[in-house]
C-alpha positions in Angstrom: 9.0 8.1 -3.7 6.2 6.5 -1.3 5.0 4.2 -3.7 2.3 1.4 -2.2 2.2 -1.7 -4.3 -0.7 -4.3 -4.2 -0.3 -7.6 -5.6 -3.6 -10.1 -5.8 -5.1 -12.8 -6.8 -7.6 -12.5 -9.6 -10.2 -14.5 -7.8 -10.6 -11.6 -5.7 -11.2 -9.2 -8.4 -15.6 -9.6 -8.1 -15.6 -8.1 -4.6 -12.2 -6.2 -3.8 -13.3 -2.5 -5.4 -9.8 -2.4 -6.2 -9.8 1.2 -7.3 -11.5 2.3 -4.5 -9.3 0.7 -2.3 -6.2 2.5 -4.1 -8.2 5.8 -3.3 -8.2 5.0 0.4 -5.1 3.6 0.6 -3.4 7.0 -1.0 -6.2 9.6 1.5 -4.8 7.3 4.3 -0.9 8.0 2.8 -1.5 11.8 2.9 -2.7 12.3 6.2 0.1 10.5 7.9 2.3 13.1 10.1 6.2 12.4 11.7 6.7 13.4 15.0 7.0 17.5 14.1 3.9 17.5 12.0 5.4 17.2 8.9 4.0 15.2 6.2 5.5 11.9 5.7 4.4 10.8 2.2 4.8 14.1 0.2 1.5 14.7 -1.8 3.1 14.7 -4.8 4.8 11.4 -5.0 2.1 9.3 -3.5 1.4 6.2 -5.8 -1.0 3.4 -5.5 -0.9 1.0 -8.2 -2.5 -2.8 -7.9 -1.8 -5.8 -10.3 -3.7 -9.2 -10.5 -1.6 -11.9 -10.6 -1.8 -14.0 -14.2 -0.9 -16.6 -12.4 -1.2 -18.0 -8.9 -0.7 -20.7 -6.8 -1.6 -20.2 -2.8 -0.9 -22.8 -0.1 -2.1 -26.5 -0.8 -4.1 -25.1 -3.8 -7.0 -27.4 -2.4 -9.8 -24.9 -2.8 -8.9 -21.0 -4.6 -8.1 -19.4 -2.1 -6.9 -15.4 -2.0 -3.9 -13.6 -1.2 -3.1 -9.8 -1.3 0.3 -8.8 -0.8 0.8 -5.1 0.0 4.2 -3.4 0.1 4.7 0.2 0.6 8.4 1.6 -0.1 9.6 5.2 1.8 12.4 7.0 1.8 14.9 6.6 4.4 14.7 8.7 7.6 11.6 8.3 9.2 11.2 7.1 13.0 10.4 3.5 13.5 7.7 4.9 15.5 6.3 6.8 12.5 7.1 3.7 10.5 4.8 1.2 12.4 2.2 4.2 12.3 2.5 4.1 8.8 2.0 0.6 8.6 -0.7 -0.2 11.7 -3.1 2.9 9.5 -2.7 1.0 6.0 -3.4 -2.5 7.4 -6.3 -0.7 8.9 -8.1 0.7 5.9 -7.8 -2.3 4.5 -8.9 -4.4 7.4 -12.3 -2.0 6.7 -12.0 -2.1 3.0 -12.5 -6.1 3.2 -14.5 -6.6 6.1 -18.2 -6.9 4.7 -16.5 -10.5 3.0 -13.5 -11.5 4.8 -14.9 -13.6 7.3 -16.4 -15.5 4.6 -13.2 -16.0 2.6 -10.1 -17.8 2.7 -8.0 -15.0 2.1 -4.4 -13.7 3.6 -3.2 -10.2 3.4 0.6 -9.5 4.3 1.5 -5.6 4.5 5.3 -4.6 4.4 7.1 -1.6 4.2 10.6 -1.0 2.8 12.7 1.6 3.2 15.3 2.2 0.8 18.1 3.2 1.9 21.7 3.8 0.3 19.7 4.2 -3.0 22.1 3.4 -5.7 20.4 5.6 -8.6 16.8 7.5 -7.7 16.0 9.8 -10.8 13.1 11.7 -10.9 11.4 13.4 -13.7 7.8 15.0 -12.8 5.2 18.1 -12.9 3.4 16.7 -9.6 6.0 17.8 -7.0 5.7 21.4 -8.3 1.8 21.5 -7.9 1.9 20.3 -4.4 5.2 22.1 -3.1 3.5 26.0 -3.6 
């Protein structure tokens, strides 16, 4: 279920490395640990996907600026302590990811987590789980 979304605008395309970004962002997922050591996004369902936005319109659209939206969705359950973990690690790699140009950008990057509880359908159908849950 932890799936992290990433929504942007295509001006940033030339110097986001957004694959390698998605890379970090999933490493960063997988080494995240609840208060008894237990994994909290299980290595199996741990998604990154990222989509440029065909169309965009930010603030007063006076010059083109950027905007990356982040949201990263979990399952119900988990602490708000290991919740705002979750979240201060993600804004962090990519607080690294974009600092050799953010400074020199106008650019805003929101992060959000849901958790989705009282799910009213969650079907699953997949051969990852098994590889990771030996």
């Amino acid at each position: 279920m932890p799936h992290c979304v990433i929504l942007y605008t295509p001006n940033l395309e030339p110097k986001l490395e957004m694959g390698a970004l998605c890379r970090k962002l999933a490493d960063a997922m997988l080494t995240l640990r609840d208060e008894a050591g237990k994994q909290v996004f299980p290595t199996g369902g741990t998604r990154v996907l990222a989509y440029p936005a065909a169309h965009y319109a930010v603030a007063d659209g006076a010059k083109d600026y950027g905007f990356m939206y982040l949201n990263v969705r979990m399952a119900a359950g988990r602490s708000a302590a290991v919740q705002k973990e979750a979240g201060d690690k993600l804004l962090d790699v990519v607080r690294q990811h974009v600092a050799p140009w953010f400074e020199k950008e106008l650019v805003g990057i929101t992060l959000q987590i849901d958790e989705s509880p009282g799910q009213v359908y969650d079907g699953k159908h997949s051969t990852l789980h098994p590889l990771f849950n030996r």
